[in-house]
C-alpha positions as CSV (number, residue, x, y, z in Angstrom):
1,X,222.0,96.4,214.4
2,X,221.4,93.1,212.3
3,X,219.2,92.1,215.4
4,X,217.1,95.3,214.9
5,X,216.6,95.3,211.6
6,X,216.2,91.7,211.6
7,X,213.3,92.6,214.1
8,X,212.0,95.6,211.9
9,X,211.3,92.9,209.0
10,X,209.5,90.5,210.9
11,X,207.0,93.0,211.9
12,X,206.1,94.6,208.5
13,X,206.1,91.0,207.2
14,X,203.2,90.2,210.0
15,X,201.5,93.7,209.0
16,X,201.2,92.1,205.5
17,X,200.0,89.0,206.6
18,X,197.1,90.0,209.2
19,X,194.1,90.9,206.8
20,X,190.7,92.4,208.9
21,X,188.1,89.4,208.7
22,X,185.8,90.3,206.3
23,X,182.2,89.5,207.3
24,X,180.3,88.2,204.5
25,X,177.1,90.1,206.0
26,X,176.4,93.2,208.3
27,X,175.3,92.4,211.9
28,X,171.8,92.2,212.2
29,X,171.6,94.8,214.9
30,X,173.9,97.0,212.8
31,X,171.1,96.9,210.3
32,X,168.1,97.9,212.7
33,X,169.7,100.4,214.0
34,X,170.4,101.6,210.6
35,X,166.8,101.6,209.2
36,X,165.0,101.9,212.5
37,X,164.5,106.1,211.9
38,X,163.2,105.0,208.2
39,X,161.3,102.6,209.5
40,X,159.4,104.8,212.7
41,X,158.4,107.1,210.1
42,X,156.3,104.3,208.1
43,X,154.5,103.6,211.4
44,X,154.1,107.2,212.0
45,X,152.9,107.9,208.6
46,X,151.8,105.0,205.6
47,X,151.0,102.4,208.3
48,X,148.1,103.6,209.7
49,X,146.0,103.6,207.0
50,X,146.1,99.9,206.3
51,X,146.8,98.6,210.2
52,X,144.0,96.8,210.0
53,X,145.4,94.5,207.5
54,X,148.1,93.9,209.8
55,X,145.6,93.2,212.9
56,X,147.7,96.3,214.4
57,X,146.4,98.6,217.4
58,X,148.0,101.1,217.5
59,X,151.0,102.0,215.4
60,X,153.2,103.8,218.1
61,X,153.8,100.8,220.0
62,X,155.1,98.8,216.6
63,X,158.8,98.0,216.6
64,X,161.5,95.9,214.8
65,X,162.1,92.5,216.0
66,X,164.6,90.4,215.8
67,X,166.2,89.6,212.4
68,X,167.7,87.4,210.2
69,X,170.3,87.6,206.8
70,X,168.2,86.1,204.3
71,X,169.7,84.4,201.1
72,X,168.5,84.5,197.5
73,X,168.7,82.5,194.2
74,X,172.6,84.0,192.5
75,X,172.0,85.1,188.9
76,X,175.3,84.3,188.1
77,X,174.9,80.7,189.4
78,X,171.4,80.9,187.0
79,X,173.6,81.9,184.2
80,X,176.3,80.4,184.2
81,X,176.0,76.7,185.2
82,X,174.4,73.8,183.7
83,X,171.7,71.6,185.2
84,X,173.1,68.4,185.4
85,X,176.3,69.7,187.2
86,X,177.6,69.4,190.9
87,X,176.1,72.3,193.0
88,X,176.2,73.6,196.8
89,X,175.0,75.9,198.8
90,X,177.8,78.5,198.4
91,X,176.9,78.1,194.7
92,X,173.0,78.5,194.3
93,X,172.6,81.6,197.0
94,X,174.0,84.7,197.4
95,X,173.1,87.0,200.3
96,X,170.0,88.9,199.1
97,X,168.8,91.1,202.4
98,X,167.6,91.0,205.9
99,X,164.4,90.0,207.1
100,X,163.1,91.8,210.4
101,X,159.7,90.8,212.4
102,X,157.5,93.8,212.7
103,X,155.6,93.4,215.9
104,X,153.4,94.9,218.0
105,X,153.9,94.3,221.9
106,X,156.1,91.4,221.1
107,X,153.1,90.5,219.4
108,X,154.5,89.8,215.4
109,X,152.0,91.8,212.9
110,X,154.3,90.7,209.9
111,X,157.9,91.6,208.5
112,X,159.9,93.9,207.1
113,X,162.6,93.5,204.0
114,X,165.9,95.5,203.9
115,X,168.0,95.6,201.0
116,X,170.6,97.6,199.5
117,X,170.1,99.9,196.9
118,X,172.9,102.1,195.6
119,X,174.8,101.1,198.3
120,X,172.6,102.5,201.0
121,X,170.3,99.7,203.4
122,X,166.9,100.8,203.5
123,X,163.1,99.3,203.7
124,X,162.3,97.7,200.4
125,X,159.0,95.9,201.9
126,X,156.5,95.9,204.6
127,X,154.7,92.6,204.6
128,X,151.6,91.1,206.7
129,X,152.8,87.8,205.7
130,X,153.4,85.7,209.2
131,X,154.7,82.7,207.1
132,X,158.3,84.7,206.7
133,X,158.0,85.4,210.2
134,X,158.2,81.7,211.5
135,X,161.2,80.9,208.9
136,X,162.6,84.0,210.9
137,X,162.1,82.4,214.1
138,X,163.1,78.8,212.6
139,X,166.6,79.9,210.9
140,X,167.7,81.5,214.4
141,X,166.8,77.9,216.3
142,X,168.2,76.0,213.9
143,X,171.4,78.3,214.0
144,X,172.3,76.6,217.6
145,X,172.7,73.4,216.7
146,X,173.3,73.7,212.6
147,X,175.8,76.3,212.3
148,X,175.7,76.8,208.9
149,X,172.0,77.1,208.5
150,X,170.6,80.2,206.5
151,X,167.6,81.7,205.6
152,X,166.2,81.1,202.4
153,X,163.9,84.0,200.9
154,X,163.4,84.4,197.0
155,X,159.8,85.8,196.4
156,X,161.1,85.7,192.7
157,X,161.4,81.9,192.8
158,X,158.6,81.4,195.6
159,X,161.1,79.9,197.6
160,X,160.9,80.1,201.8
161,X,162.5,78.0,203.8
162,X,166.5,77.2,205.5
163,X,169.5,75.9,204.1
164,X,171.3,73.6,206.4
165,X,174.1,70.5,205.6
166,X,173.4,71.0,201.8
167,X,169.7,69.9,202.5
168,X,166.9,72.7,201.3
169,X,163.6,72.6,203.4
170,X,160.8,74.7,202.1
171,X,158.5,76.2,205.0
172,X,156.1,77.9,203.3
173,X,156.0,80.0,199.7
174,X,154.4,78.7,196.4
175,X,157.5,76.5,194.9
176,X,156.3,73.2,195.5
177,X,158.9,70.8,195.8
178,X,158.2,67.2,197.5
179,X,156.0,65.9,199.4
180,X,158.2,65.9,202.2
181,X,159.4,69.6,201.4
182,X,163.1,68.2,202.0
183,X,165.9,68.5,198.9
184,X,169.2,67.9,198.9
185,X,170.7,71.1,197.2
186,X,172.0,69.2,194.0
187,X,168.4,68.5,193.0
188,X,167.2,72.1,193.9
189,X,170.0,74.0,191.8
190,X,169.1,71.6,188.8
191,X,165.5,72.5,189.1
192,X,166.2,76.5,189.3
193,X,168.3,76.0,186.6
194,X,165.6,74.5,184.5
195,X,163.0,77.1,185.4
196,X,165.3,79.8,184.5
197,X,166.2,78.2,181.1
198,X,162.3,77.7,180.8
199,X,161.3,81.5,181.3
200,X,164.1,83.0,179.1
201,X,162.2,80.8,175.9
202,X,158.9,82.1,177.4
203,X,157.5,85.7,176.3
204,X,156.8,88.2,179.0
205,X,153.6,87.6,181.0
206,X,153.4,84.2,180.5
207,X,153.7,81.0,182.5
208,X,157.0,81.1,184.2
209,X,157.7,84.8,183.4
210,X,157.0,85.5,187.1
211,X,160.6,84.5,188.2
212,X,161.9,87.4,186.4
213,X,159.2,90.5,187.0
214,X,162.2,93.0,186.1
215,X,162.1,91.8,182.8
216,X,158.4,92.2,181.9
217,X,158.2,95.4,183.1
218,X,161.1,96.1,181.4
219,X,159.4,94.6,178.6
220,X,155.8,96.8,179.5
221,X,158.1,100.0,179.6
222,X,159.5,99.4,175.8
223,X,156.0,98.8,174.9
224,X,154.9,102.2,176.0
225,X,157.9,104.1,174.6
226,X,157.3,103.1,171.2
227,X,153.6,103.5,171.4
228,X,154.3,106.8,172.4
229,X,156.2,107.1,169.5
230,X,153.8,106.5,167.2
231,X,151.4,108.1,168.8
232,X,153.5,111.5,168.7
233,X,155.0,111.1,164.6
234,X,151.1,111.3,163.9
235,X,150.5,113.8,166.0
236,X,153.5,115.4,164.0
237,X,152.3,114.4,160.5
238,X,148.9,116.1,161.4
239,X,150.4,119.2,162.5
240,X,152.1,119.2,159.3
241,X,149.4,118.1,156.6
242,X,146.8,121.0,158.7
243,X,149.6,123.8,158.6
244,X,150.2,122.9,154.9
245,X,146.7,123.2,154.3
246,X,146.4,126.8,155.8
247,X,149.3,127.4,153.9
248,X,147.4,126.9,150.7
249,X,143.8,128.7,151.4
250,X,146.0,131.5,152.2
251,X,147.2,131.7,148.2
């Protein structure tokens, strides 16, 4: 009986100690097979129009190609660390999306950004761009031999490039960094960190305000409510002084 129960114990205890692994991102090919419908109805429908742009044929024979987890700048790293602290990789990016090839006839015509919104992966982007396409291709050779290299896409911060041995390599995008476009990460989160310290003191629209676009919009959208505002207490007071002035010539 002792034996048995003994027995019994030891396997709850192991139930409590085995935990699923939880991936830290969904499979790539769980993610076109996700959005592929949402996506056959762009080349079916908006795409044609502007397939020129995107040197494109004939939209049927467009497809998703391969893919890759892309990683962007965390706002919580942003806010809540200090540029002249100690900062990796794990720090600075936080997974952001997935970036898929968009080609025709193997033939790649640009890419395509998925991201989650209300909990739901769908299309955010369709892009001509063939500069995100190579740092596609570059990520998944790199992946072979670097195992913890990632893909590093932040249109907010202009950054484009991979993330390998806590080393930063810019590929393409507008954020200049060297001459050599190589950083180790340290110096790369200190420099975000500036810029982000730099565009909170700057007013929307200006220099530097581009790494936040959320918040001048926001910023546009307060403008308009309260011009609207205005706009409708005169529209009141007219009403008003005009229905007071009937009011009178009547007596």
């Amino acid at each position: 009986m002792k034996k048995k129960l003994g027995f019994v114990l030891l396997m709850i205890f192991s139930l409590f100690m085995i935990h699923p692994a939880e991936a830290s991102v969904d499979p790539v090919e769980e993610i076109r097979e996700l959005v592929n419908p949402e996506f056959m109805t762009y080349t079916s429908g908006s795409l044609r129009p502007v397939k020129d742009d995107y040197g494109i044929t004939d939209t049927e024979d467009v497809q998703l190609g391969e893919g890759q987890p892309y990683y962007i700048v965390s706002s919580e790293f942003l806010k809540s660390s200090s540029a002249d602290g100690e900062h990796t990789s794990d720090d600075i990016f936080e997974h952001g999306g997935f970036l898929f090839v968009m080609e025709e006839n193997g033939k790649p015509v640009g890419n395509v950004d998925v991201t989650k919104e209300n909990g739901t992966w769908s299309i955010s982007r369709l892009s001509s761009g063939i500069s995100p396409v190579q740092a596609i291709i570059d990520t998944r050779q790199q992946l072979a031999a670097v195992p913890d290299t990632k893909l590093i896409y932040d249109q907010a911060f202009g950054l484009l490039g991979i993330s390998q041995n806590e080393k930063y390599i810019q590929t393409a995008g507008e954020h200049q960094l060297s001459n050599t476009q190589e950083i180790d990460i340290q110096s790369l989160g200190n420099q975000l960190i500036r810029q982000y310290q730099e565009s909170r003191k700057l007013p929307p629209g200006s220099a530097g305000g581009r790494l936040f676009p959320s918040d001048s919009t926001n910023a546009h959208g307060k403008y308009y409510t309260v011009g609207a505002v205005i706009f409708a207490g005169f529209a009141i007071i007219g009403a008003a002084v005009m229905l007071l002035r009937k009011r009178r010539s009547k007596l």
